[in-house]
N, C-alpha and C positions, 0 to 999 in steps of 0.2 A: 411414937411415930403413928401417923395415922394412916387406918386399914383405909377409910373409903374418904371421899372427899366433901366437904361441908357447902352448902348453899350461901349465897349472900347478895346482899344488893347492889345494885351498880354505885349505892354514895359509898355503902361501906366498900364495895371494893377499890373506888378513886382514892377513899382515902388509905386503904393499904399500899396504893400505888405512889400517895404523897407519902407515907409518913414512915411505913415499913420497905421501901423501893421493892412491891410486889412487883413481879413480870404481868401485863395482859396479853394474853396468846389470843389473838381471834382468829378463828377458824373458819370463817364464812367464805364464801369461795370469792377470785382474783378477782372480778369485777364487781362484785358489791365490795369490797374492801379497797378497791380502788379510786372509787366513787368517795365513801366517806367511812371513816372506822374512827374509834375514840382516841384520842392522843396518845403520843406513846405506846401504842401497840405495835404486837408482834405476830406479823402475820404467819400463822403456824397451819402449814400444809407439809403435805407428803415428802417435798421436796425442801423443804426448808427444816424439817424436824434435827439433824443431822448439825444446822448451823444454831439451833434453838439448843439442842446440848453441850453446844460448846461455849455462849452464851450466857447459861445459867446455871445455877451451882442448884443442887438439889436442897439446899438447905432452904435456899428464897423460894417466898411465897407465890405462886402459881395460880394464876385466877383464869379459866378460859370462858371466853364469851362467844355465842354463835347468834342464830337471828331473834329465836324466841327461850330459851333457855332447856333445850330439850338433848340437842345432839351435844350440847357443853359435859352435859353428862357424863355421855360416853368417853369423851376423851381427857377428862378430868380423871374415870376411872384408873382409864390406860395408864396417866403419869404418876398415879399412886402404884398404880402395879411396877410402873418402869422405877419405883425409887425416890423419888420425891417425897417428900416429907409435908410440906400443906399448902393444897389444892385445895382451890373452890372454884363454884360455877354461879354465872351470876342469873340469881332468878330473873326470870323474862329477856335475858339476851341483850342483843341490839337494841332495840325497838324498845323497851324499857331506858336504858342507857339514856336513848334520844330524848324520851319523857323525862327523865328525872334532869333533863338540859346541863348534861355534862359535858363536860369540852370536848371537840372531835375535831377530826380534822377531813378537809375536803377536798376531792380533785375542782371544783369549781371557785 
């Protein structure tokens, strides 16, 4: 089981997302996520945390993304602490994401 949670990138996280059915939790707040956020994501706020456990088994892999890779961190930590078994956070975030031109999806 893992104490803290590992880093990765947004190809290798897409492809846990294809090939392992990882969850992506983006964390970025209601109007940037509204706008545009990567396919398949889950947008994981305060109020939704509660439907995200119901959701997901602790055993699936858990990748949170935020704008730049920094506050993914922190709540990457959290879900290791909460039980989760493997967590990662994607280096550079969003914004990297967009760069490595992975699929997203958009309010426009």
């Amino acid at each position: 089981m893992m104490e803290t949670f590992s880093e990765i990138s947004p190809q290798q996280a897409w492809e846990m997302m294809e090939n392992e059915g990882a969850v992506l939790a983006d964390i970025r707040d209601r109007q940037r996520f509204a706008f545009s956020h990567p396919v398949d994501a889950f947008h994981l706020t305060n109020e939704s945390y509660g439907r995200f456990l119901d959701e997901c088994d602790y055993e699936d892999p858990v990748i949170v993304i935020c704008y730049h890779g920094v506050s993914s961190r922190n709540t990457a930590q959290f879900l290791v602490e909460q039980g989760f078994e493997r967590v990662y956070s994607v280096k550079g975030g969003f914004e990297q994401w967009v760069k490595s031109d992975l699929p997203i999806e958009t309010a426009y």
